[in-house]
KOLPA-613750 format. One line per 2 residues: number of its first residue (from 0); their letters; for each residue x, y, z of C-alpha. Coordinates in pm, 1 decimal, m for minus. Each point is the difference from the previous one (the first is absolute). Layout:
N
NUM> A> X:Y:Z; ...
This chain:
457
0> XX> 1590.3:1068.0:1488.0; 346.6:m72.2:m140.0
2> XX> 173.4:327.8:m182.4; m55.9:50.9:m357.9
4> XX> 302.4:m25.6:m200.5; 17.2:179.7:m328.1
6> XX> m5.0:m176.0:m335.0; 308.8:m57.2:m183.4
8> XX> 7.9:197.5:m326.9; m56.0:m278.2:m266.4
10> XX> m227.3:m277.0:128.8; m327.4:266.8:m13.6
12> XX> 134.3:199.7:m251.4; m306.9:m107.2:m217.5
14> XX> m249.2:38.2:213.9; 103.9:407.4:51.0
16> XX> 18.7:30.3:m387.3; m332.9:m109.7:m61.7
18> XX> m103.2:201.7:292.5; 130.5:326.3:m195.5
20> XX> m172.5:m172.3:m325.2; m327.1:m26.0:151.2
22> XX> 29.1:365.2:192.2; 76.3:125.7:m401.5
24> XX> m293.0:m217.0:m136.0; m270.3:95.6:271.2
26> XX> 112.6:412.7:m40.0; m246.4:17.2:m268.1
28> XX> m275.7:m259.9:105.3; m200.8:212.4:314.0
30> XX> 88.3:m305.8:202.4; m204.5:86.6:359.3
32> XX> 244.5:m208.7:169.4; 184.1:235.1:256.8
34> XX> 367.4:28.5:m129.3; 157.0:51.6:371.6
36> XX> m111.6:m332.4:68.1; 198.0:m132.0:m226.6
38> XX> 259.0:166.0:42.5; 9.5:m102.7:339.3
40> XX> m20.8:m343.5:m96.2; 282.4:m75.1:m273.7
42> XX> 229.8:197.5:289.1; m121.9:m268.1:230.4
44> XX> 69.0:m287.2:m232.8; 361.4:116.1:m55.7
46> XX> 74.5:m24.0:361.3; m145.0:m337.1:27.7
48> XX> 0.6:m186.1:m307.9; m189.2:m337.8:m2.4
50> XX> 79.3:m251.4:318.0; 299.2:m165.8:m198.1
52> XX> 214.4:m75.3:312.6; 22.1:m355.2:179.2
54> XX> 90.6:92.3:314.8; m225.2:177.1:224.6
56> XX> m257.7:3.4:m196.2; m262.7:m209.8:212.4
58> XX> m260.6:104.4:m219.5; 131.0:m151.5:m328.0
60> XX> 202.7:m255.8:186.2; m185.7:m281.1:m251.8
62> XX> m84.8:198.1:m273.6; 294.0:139.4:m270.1
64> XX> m70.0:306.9:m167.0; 390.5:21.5:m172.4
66> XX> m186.0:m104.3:m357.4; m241.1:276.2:56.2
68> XX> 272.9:268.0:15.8; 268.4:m163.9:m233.1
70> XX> m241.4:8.4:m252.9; m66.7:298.4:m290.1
72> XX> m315.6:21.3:11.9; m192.5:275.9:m249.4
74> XX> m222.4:263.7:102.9; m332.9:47.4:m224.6
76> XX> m132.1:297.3:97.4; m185.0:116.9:m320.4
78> XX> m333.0:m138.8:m173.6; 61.8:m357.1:m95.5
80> XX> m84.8:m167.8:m305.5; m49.7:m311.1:141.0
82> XX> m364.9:m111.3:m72.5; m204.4:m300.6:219.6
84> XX> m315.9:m111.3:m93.9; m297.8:m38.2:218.4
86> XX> m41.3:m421.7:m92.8; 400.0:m8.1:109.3
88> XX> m65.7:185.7:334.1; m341.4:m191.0:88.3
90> XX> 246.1:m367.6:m20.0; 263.6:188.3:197.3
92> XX> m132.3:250.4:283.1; m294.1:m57.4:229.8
94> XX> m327.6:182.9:m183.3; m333.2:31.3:m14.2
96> XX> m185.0:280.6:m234.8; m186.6:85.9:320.4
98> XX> 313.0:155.3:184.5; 96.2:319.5:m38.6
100> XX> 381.4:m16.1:m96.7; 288.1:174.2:m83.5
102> XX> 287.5:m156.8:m216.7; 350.5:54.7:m59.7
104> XX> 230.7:m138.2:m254.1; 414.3:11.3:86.9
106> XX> m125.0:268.7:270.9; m183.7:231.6:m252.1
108> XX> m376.9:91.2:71.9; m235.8:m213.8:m310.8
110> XX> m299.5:198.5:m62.1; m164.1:m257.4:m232.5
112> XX> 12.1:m250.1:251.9; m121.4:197.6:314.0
114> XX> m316.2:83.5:116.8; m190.9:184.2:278.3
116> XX> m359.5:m58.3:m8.4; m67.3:161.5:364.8
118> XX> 30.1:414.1:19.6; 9.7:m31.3:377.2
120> XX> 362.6:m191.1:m41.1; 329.6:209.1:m49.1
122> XX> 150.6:m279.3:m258.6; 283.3:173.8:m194.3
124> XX> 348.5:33.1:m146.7; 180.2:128.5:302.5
126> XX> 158.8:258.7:m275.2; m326.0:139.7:m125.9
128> XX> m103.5:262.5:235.4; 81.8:165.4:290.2
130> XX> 99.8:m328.6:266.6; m91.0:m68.0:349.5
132> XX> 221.9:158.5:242.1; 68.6:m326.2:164.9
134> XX> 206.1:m128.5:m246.8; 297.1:m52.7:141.3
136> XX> m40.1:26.8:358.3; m117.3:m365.8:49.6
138> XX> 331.0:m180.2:m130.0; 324.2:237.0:123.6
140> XX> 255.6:m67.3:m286.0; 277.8:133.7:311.3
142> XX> m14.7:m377.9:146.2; m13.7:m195.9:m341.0
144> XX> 198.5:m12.2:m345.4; m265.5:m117.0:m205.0
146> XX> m240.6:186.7:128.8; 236.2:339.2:m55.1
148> XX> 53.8:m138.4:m364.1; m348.3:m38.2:m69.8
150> XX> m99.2:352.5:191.1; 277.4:178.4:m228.1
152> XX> m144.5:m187.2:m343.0; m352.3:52.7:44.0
154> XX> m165.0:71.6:m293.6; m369.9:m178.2:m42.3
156> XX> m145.2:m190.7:255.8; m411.1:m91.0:165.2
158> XX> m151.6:224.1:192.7; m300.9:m122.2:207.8
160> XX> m222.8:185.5:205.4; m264.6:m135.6:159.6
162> XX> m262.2:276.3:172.8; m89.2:24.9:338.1
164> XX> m288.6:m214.6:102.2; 7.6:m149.9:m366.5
166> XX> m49.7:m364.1:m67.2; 149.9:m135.3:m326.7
168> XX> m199.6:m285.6:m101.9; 231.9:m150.0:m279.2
170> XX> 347.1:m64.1:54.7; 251.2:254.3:m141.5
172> XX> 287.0:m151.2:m227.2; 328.2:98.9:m30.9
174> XX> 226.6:m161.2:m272.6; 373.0:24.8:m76.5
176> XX> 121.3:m213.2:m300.6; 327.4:m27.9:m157.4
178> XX> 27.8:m81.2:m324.7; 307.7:m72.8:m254.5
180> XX> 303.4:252.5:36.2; 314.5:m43.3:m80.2
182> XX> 244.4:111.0:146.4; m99.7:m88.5:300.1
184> XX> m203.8:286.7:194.0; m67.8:140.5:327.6
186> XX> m402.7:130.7:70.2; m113.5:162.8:357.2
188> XX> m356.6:m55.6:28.9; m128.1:213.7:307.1
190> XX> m350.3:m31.7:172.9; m220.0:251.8:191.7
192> XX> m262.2:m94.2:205.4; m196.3:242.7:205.0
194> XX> m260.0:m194.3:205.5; m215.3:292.8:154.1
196> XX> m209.2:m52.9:346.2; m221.7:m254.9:8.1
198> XX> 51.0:m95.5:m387.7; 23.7:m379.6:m84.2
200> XX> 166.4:m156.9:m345.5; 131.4:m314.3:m170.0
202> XX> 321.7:52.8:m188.6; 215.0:m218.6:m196.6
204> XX> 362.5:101.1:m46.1; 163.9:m219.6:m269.1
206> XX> 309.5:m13.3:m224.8; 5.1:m230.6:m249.6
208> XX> 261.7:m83.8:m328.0; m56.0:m113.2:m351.3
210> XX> 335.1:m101.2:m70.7; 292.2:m159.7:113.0
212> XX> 251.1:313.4:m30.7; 220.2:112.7:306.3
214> XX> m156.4:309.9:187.6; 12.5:166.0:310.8
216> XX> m338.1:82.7:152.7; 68.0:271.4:320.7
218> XX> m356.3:93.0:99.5; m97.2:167.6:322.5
220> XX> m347.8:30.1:138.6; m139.1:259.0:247.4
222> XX> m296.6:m56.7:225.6; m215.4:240.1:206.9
224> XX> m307.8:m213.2:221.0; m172.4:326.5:174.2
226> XX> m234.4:m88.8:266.3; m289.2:m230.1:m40.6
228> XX> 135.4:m145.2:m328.6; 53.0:m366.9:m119.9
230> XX> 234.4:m71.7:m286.1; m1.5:m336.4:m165.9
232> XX> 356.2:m33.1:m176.9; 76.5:m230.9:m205.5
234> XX> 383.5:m0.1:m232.9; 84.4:m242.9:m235.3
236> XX> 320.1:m76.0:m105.2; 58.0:m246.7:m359.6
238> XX> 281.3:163.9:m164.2; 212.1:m204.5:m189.5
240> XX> 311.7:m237.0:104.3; 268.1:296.4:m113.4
242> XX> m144.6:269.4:176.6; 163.7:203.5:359.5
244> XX> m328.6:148.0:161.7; 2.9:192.0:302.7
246> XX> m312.7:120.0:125.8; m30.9:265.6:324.8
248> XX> m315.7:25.8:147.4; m84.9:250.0:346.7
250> XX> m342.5:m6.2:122.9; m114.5:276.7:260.0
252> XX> m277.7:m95.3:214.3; m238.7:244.3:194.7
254> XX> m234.7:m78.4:239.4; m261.4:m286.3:25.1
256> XX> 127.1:m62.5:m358.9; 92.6:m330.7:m153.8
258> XX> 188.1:m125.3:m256.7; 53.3:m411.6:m184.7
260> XX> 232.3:m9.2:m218.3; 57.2:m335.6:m188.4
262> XX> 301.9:m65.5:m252.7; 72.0:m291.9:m202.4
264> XX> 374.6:m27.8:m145.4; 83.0:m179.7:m261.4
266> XX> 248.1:118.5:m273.2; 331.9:214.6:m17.0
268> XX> 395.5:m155.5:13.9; 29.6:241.4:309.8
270> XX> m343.0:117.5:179.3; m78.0:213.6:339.2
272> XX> m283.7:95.2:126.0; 75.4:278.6:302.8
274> XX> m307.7:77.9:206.8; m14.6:241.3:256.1
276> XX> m329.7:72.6:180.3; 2.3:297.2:270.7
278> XX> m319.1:m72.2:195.7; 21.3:360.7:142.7
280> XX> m338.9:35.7:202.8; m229.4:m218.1:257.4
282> XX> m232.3:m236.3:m166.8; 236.3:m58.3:m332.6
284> XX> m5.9:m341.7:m114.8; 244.9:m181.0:m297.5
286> XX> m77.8:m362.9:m119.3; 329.2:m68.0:m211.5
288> XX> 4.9:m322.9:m218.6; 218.9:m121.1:m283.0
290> XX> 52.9:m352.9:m174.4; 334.8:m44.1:m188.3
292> XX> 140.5:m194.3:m241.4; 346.3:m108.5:m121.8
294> XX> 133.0:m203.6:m295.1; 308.7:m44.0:m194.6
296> XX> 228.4:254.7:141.3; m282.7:264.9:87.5
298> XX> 78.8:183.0:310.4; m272.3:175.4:212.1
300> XX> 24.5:203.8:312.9; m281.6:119.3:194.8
302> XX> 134.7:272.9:282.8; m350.6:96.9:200.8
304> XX> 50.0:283.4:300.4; m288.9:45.3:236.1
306> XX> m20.1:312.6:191.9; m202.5:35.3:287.1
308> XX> 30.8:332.5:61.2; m332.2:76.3:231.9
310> XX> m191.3:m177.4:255.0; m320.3:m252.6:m93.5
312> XX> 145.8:m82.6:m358.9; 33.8:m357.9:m162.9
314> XX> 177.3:m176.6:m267.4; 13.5:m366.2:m174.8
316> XX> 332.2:m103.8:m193.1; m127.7:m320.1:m173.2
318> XX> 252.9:m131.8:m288.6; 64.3:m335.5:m169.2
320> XX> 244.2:m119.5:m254.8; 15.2:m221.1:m229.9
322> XX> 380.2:m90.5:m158.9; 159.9:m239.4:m239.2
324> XX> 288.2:m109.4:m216.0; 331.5:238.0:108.3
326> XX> m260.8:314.6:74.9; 81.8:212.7:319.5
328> XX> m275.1:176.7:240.2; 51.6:254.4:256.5
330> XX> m307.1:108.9:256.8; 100.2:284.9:249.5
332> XX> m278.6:90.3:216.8; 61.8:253.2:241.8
334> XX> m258.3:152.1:290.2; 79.9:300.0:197.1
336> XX> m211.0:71.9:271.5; 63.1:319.3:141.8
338> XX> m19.4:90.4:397.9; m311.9:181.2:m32.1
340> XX> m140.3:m271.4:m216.7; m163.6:m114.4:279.9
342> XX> m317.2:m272.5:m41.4; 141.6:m91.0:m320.0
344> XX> m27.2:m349.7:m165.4; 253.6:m117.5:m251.9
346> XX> 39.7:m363.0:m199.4; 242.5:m125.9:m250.9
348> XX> 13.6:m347.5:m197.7; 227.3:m80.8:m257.6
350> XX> m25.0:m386.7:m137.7; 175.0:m113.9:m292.9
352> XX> m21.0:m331.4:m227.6; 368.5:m160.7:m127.7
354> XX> m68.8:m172.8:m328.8; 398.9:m70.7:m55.0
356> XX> 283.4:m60.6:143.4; 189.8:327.1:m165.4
358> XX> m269.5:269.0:86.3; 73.5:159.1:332.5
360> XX> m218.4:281.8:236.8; 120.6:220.1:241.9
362> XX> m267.3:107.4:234.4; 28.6:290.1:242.5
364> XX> m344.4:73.9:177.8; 96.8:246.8:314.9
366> XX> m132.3:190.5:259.2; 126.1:334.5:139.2
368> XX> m255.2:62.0:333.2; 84.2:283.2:207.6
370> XX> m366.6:m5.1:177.1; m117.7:m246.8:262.7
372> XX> m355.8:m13.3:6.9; m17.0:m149.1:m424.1
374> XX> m123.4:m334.4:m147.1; 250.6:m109.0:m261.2
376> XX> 167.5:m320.5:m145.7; 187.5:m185.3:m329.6
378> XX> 113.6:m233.8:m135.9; 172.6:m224.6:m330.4
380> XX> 18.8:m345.4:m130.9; 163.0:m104.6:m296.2
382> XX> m12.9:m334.7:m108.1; m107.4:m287.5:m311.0
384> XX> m334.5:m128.7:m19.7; m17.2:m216.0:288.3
386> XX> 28.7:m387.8:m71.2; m319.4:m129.3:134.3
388> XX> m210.9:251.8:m176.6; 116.1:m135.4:m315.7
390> XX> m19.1:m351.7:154.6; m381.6:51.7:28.7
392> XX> m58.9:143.4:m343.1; 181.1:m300.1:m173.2
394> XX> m186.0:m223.6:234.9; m297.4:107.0:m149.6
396> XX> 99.5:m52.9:m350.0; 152.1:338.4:m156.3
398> XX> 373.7:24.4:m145.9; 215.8:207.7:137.3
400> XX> m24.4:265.8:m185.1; m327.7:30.0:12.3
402> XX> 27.2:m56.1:399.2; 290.0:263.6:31.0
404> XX> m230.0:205.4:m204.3; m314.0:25.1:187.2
406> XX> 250.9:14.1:335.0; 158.8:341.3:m156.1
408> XX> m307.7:156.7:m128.1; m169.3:m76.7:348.5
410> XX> 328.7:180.2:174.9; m78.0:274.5:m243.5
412> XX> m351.7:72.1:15.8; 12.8:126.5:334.6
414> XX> 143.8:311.0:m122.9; m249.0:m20.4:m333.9
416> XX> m327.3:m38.9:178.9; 50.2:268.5:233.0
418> XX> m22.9:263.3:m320.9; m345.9:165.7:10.3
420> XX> m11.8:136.6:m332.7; m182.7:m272.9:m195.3
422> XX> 221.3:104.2:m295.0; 346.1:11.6:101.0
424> XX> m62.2:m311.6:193.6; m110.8:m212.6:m345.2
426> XX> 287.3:149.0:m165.8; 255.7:m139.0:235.7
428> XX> m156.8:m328.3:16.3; m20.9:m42.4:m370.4
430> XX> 360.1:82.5:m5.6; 161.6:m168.7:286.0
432> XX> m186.7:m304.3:m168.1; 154.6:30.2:m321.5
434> XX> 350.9:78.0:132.5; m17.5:m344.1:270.8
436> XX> 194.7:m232.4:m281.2; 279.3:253.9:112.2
438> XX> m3.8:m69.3:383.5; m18.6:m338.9:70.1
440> XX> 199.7:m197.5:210.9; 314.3:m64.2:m112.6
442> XX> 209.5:m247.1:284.7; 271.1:46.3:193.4
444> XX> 232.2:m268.6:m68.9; 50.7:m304.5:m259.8
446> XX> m185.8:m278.4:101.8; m221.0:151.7:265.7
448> XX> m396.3:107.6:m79.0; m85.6:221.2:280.0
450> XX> 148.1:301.7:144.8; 180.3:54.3:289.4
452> XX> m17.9:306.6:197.7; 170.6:310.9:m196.6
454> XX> 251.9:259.1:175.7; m122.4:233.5:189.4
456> X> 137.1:394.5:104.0
């Protein structure tokens, strides 16, 4: 690990004065948060700052987080005023009146739009009682920027506990939403989940925007899988075209547990989404899946670290892209397989679709195997829709654009269809249908119809 260097006095300067701001503000609010953690945290962050540097920075090599920390971004830790109604959040976020959910608005906890109709569930404000002593101890701020910045700021969050040898029957809902805010403003949505033995839940994980203001979105997500337990995870990400969003997610996995988690990307100027799953025992499985999408000058970086820490354990990297006009895409999928990792099975994929000549991917999967008796392989293509596939659909009598259409939607819905919750599933479709007039092909040169093949990394 390369030595931390200690901030310059000036480019954080903000971030330690709303620290002292919200340490004055939270005094008087019986905030169960423990104070030493964050503490620890904002000391942390001015060592390391955010990633800003170029050079030796493999990974952020593709992805430029100088906006992030240029940029004065405000601090809103107090009640907000900012009201959403239910109709507005229904057209926006993934819902059903059957899920138990819990909302918040520019990263304050909405009572009137939460709701936990199962007593057996721990769903609540991370800031409203006493809070699980594994907060913190999944995602280590010491290795990460964001993740210190977050850890220091934490304020209101989700906390979900699932018991032992409990089976949640609906899906469980979590919602972050910006709305307007001017100037622009930071929020640091957190997440606790607490999967106990033998427990088994659907949860959505979504953030969301109803407007088209400039906002940074640093969220971080902790996950505990204790033996026998299956999470289904599922994060969302449809902020708007102006917004930086950095999300941090750790999952711990015990043994004989398993874990799918599925993301869809489609929103923010600048977006990550950092995965890290630590499959710590024998019998831990992961299924990791994403589809991604890219327009205009979007940029979206998926960085996925498998870690095979035990023997018998087994993991699926499965991600696809989709990218047009000038839009940029990053997919980093790294597999460590540890020498005692012995028996262990490990696959990667990442495939991407070019719809113009400006929009570029760079596509990292890798594998790190320091054990010789393992199953594991990857993969990556990146290319435009192939020219006899489009051949046969205009052959047949469709346009082009209807052709190209049904050729992306079909690349898509690989990704789609494997979602289990009925829900989710209908929600994506009805979107990705409504947003197709935005990818379609787009050529890559004057005077030529089909595509050639695209660059590849």
């Amino acid at each position: 690990m390369p030595k931390q260097k200690t901030v310059k006095s000036g480019r954080y300067s903000r971030y330690l004065n709303q620290y002292s701001e919200l340490l004055s503000y939270l005094s008087n609010q019986g905030n169960s948060i423990d104070l030493s953690l964050r503490n620890e945290a904002i000391q942390e962050f001015n060592k390391t700052g955010f990633p800003t540097s170029l050079r030796g920075n493999e990974a952020w090599k593709f992805t430029n987080v100088n906006p992030i920390a240029n940029h004065d971004f405000e601090f809103s830790f107090k009640e907000n005023h900012h009201e959403i109604s239910l109709e507005i959040l229904q057209s926006i976020a993934p819902w059903s009146d059957d899920w138990d959910t819990i909302t918040f608005v520019n990263g304050q906890f909405c009572q009137q739009l939460s709701k936990n109709q199962n007593p057996k569930i721990v769903i609540k404000n991370i800031a409203s009682d006493k809070t699980h002593s594994s907060l913190g101890k999944h995602a280590d701020f010491k290795t990460n920027g964001f993740i210190a910045a977050n850890t220091a700021f934490l304020n209101q969050g989700a906390e979900v506990i699932l018991p032992k040898n409990y089976e949640a029957k609906t899906p469980i809902n979590i919602v972050n939403v910006s709305v307007c805010q001017n100037p622009a403003l930071v929020v640091y949505p957190r997440t606790l989940i607490i999967m106990e033995p033998n427990s088994s839940a659907s949860i959505i994980e979504s953030y969301v925007s109803t407007n088209t203001d400039t906002q940074f979105t640093n969220a971080v997500s902790e996950i505990s899988v204790e033996r026998g337990s299956k999470l289904y995870h599922h994060r969302l990400l449809l902020e708007n075209s102006s917004t930086f969003h950095i999300g941090s997610t750790v999952v711990d996995q015990k043994q004989d547990s398993f874990f799918q988690t599925i993301s869809y990307s489609e929103g923010a100027k600048v977006a990550r989404n950092d995965l890290l799953v630590r499959l710590n025992e024998p019998g831990a499985r992961c299924d990791v899946r994403g589809l991604y999408f890219t327009e205009q000058n979007r940029h979206i970086d998926n960085h996925i670290d498998v870690d095979h820490a035990s023997h018998h354990t087994y993991s699926k990297q499965h991600f696809k892209g989709i990218l047009a006009d000038k839009s940029r895409a990053v997919f980093s999928g790294r597999t460590l397989i540890q020498q005692h990792a012995q028996k262990s099975e490990a696959l990667q994929s990442d495939k991407n679709l070019i719809l113009s000549k400006g929009a570029r991917i760079n596509t990292k999967p890798s594998l790190e195997i320091y054990a010789d008796d393992i199953q594991a392989a990857h993969g990556a293509t990146a290319g435009a829709i192939p020219d006899d596939q489009i051949m046969y659909m205009l052959a047949r009598g469709l346009d082009m654009e209807t052709a190209t259409s049904f050729l992306i939607q079909g690349f898509a819905n690989e990704i789609i269809d494997s979602i289990s919750l009925e829900g989710f599933k209908q929600y994506l479709l009805n979107h990705f249908e409504s947003s197709m007039p935005k990818f379609r092909f787009q050529g890559f040169g004057k005077g030529k119809v089909f595509g050639g093949p695209a660059d590849r990394v």
